[in-house]
C-alpha positions in Angstrom: -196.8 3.5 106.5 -197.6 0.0 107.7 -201.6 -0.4 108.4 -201.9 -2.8 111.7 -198.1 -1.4 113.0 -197.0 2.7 113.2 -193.9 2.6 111.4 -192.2 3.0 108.3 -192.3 0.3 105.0 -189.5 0.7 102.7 -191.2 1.9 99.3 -188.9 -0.3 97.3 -190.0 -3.6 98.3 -192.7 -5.0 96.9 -194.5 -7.1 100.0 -194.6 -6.3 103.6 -195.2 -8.1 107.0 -196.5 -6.8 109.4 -195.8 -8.4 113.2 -196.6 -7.9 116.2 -193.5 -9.2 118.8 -193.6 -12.1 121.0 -190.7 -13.0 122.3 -186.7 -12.5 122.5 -184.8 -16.0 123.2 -181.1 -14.8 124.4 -179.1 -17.6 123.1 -175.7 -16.4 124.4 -173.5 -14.1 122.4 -174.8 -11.3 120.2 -177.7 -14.2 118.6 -181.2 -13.7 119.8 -184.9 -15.3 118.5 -187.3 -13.6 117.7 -190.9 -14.5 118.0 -194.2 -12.7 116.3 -196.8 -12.9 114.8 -198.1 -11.8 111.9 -200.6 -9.3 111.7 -201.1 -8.3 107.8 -199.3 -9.1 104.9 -199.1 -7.0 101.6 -197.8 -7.7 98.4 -197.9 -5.5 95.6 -200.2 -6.5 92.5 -198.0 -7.0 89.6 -195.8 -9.2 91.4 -198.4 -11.4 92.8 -199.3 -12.3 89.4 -196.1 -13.9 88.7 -196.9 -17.1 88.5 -193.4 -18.9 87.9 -191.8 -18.8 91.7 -188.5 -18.7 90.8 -189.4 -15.4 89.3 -191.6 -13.9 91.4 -188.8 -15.0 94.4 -185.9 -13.4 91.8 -188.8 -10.1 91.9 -188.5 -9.7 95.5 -184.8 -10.0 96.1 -185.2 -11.1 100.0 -182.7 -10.0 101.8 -182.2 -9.9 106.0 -180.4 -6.9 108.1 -177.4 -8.2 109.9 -175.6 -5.6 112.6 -173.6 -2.4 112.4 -175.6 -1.2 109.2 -175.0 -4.7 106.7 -177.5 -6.6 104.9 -177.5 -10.1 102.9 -179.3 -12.0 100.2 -181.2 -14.9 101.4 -179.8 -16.7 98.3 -181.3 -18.8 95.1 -184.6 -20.5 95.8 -183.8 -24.5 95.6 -186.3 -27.0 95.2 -186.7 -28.9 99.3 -187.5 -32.3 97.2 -184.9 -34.2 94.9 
């Protein structure tokens, strides 16, 4: 169970953020914004101590929820700099 927010973490992952919610921007459509801010974030120990990124992002597998039940990967970390 989340600490600052009453509701469910999913045991699998290994971080969590907690937020509290802001804001919905409608921006026509189905698409919305959402706005919070974070209120605790937890990550478990042995992958903090990762200290290559690229691993410790390949660890996490991020991933966002979509609609109707689907999820995605966020993809391969790429460097923002040439």
């Amino acid at each position: 169970m989340a600490v600052t927010i009453e509701v469910p973490v999913i045991a699998e992952c290994f971080s969590h953020i907690e937020c509290r919610l802001g804001r919905v921007v409608e921006l026509g459509g189905p698409e919305v914004f959402i706005i919070g801010a974070i209120q605790r974030i937890d990550m478990d120990a042995q992958a903090a101590i990762i200290a290559d990124p690229f691993a410790r992002y390949d660890a996490a597998r991020p991933f966002f929820f979509l609609e109707d039940g689907l999820m995605a990967p966020l993809g391969l970390p790429r460097p923002v700099r040439p």
